[in-house]
VOGU-3710 file (C-alpha; in Angstrom, 3 decimals, decimal comma):
1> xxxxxxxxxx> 17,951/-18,263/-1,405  19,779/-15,106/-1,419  18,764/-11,501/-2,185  17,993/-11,356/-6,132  21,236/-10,851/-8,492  19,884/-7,821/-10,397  20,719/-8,790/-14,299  20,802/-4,851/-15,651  17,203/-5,923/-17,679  16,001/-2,316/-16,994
11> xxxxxxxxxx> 14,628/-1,093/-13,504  14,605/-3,234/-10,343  11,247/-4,395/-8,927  9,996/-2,312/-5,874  8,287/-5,652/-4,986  8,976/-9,627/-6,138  6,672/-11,683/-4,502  8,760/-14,923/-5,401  6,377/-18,355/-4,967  4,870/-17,458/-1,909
21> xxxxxxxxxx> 2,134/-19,520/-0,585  0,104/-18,748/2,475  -2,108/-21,554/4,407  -4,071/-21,821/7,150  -4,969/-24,549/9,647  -8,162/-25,244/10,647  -8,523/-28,311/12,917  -7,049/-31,125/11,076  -7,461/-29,254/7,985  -4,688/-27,007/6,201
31> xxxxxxxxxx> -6,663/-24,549/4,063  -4,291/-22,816/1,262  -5,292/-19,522/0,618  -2,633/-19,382/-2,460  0,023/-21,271/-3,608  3,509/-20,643/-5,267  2,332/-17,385/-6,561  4,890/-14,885/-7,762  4,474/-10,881/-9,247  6,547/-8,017/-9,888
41> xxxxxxxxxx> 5,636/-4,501/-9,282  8,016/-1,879/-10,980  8,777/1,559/-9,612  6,184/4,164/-11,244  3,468/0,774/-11,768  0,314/1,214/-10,451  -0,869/-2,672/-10,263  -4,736/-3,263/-9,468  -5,501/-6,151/-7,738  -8,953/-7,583/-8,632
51> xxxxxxxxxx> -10,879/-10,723/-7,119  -14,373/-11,584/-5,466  -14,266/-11,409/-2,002  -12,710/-14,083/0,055  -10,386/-14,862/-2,781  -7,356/-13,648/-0,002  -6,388/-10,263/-1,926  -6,104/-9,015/1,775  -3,818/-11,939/2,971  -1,599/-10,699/-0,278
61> xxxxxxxxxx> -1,210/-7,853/0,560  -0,320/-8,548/4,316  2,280/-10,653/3,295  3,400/-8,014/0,322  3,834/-5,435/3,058  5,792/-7,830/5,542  2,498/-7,278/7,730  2,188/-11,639/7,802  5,160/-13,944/6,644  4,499/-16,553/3,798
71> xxxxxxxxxx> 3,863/-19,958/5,065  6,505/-20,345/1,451  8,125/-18,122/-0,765  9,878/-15,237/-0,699  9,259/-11,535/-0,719  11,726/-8,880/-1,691  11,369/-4,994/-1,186  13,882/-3,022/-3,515  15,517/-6,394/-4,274  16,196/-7,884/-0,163
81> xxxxxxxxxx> 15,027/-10,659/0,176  12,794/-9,485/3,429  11,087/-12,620/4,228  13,186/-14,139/7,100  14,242/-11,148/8,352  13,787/-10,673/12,116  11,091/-8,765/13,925  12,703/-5,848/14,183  14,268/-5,524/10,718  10,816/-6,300/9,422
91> xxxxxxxxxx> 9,160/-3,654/11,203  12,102/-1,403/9,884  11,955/-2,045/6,133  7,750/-1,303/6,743  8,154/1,747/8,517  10,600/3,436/5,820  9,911/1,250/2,620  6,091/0,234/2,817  3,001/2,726/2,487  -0,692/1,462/3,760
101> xxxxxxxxxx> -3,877/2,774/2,789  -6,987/1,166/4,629  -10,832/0,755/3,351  -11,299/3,014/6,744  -9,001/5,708/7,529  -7,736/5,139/10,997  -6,536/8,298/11,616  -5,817/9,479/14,895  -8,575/11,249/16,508  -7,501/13,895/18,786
111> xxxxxxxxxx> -4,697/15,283/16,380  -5,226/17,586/12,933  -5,011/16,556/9,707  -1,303/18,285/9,968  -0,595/16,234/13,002  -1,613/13,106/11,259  0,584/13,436/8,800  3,504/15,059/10,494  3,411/12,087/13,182  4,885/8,751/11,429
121> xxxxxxxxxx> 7,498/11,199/9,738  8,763/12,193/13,366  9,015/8,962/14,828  10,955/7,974/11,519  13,568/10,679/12,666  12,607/13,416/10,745  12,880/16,994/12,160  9,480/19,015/12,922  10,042/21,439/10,510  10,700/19,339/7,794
131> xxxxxxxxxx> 7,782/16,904/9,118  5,582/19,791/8,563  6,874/20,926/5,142  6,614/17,696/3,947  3,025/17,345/4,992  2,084/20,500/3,663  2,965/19,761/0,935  1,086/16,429/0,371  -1,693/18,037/1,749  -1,791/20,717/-0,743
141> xxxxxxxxxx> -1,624/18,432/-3,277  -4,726/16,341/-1,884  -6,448/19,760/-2,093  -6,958/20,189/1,686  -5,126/22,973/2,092  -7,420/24,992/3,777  -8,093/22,062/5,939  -4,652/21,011/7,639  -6,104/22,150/11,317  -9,428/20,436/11,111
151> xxxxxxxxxx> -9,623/16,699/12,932  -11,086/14,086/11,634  -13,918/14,172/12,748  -14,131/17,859/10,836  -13,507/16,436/7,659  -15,853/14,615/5,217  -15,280/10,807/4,293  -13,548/11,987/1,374  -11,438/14,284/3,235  -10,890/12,048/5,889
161> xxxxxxxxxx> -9,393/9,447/3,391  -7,230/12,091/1,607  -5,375/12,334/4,834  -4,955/8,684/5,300  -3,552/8,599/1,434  -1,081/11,500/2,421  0,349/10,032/6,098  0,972/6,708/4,014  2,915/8,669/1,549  4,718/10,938/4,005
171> xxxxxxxxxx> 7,743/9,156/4,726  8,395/8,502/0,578  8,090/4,744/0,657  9,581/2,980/-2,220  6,273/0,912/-2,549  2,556/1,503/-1,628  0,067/-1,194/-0,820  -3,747/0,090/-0,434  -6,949/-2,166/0,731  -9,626/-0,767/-1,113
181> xxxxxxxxxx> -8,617/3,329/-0,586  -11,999/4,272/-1,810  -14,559/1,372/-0,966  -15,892/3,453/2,032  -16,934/6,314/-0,274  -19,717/7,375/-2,375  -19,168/6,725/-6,574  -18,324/10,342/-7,074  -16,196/11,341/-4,012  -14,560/7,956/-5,094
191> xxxxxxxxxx> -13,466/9,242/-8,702  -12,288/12,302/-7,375  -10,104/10,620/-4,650  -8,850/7,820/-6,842  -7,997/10,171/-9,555  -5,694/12,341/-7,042  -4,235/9,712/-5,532  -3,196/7,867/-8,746  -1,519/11,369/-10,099  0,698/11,609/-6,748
201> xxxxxxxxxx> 0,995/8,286/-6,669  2,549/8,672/-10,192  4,515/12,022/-9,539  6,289/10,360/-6,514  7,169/7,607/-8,528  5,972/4,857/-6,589  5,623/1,560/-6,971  1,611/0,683/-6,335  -0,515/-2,516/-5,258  -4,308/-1,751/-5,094
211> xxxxxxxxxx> -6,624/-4,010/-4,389  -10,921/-2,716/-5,366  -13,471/-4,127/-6,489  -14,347/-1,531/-8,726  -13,421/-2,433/-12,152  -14,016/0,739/-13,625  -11,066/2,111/-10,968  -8,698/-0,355/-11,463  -9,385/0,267/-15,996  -7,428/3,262/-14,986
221> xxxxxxxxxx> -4,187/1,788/-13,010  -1,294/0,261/-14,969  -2,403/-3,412/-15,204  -4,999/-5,437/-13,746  -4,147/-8,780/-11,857  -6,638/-11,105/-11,106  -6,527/-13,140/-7,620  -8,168/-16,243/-8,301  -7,813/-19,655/-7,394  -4,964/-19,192/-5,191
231> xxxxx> -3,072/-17,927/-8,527  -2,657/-14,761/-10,119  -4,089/-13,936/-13,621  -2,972/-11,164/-15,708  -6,475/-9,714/-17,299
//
């Protein structure tokens, strides 16, 4: 299959996931996780991604962001078909094209909330000083200005996962995939979090693929999708 002929039907999708199954072996057993499952995400779509746990809304999203390849399928980022694409054009089209957001922040622990930031814009070319402007600037936004010098281990939970929101956003991906953002925080701190990051989020135009648990969170978001059965359900 070649990369998708875009008809002129209005915008192109930031991600097609286009009958992708993913399976697992397990002895003499092949354990399908999903099956022939397809979804669109539009540019400016914030998509929640609901399911009970073990459902494989992780293994989605891995393969959404080019993390694991489909055992079938095909998955296309800005409409290229990015699925049997070598190792090092994979790892391309993630670094520029692909945000992550994490449950836990992983940020790096020696370096500030600045540095955190300013780090995956360098080593996608960028100069310092616009590295810096540009983190600023997403920082600000997070409301931590007055907290771009503190390291992690400064910063509250909340804090801590602003950060991680604004290093995945840093390098102005065309498409953002996030593993319960705020599952690691307390109900309120979890609001306030979600609520910012769905506004830049929105301002940056992004297209968005969230998966929580939290029903109330994902109320908020576009639309809701429901992973279940190794199928998607709109809900």
């Amino acid at each position: 299959m070649n990369d998708m002929q875009h008809q002129g039907r209005g915008p192109m999708p930031a991600l097609t996931l286009d009958r992708i199954s993913r399976s697992y072996s397990q002895g003499p057993r092949t354990i399908d996780v999903f099956k022939d499952l397809s979804l669109d995400v539009y540019p400016g779509e914030v998509v929640a991604l609901v399911g009970q746990s073990g459902t494989g809304k992780s293994s989605l999203l891995h393969v959404a962001g080019l993390l694991e390849r489909p055992t079938g399928g095909h998955v296309y980022v800005a409409g290229k078909n990015c699925s049997q694409l070598e190792d090092n054009a994979m790892t391309r089209v993630r670094r520029l094209g692909i945000g992550f957001v994490y449950q836990f922040h992983h940020l790096l622990p020696e370096f500030s909330a600045l540095e955190n930031v300013v780090m995956p814009q360098l080593i996608a070319g960028k100069s310092q000083a616009d590295a810096e402007a540009r983190a600023k600037q997403l920082l600000d936004r997070l409301g931590l200005t007055k907290r771009v010098a503190h390291r992690p281990a400064e910063l509250s939970g909340g804090e801590q996962q602003r950060v991680a929101i604004a290093r995945a956003l840093a390098n102005q991906p065309l498409l953002l995939l996030a593993d319960e953002p705020t599952g690691n925080l307390d109900p309120e701190t979890a609001e306030r979090v979600h609520s910012q990051f769905l506004s830049l989020i929105r301002d940056e135009g992004l297209a968005a693929l969230i998966a929580t648990h939290n029903l109330e969170l994902a109320r908020s978001m576009s639309r809701i999708v429901q992973l279940h059965g190794g199928q998607l359900v709109e809900i």
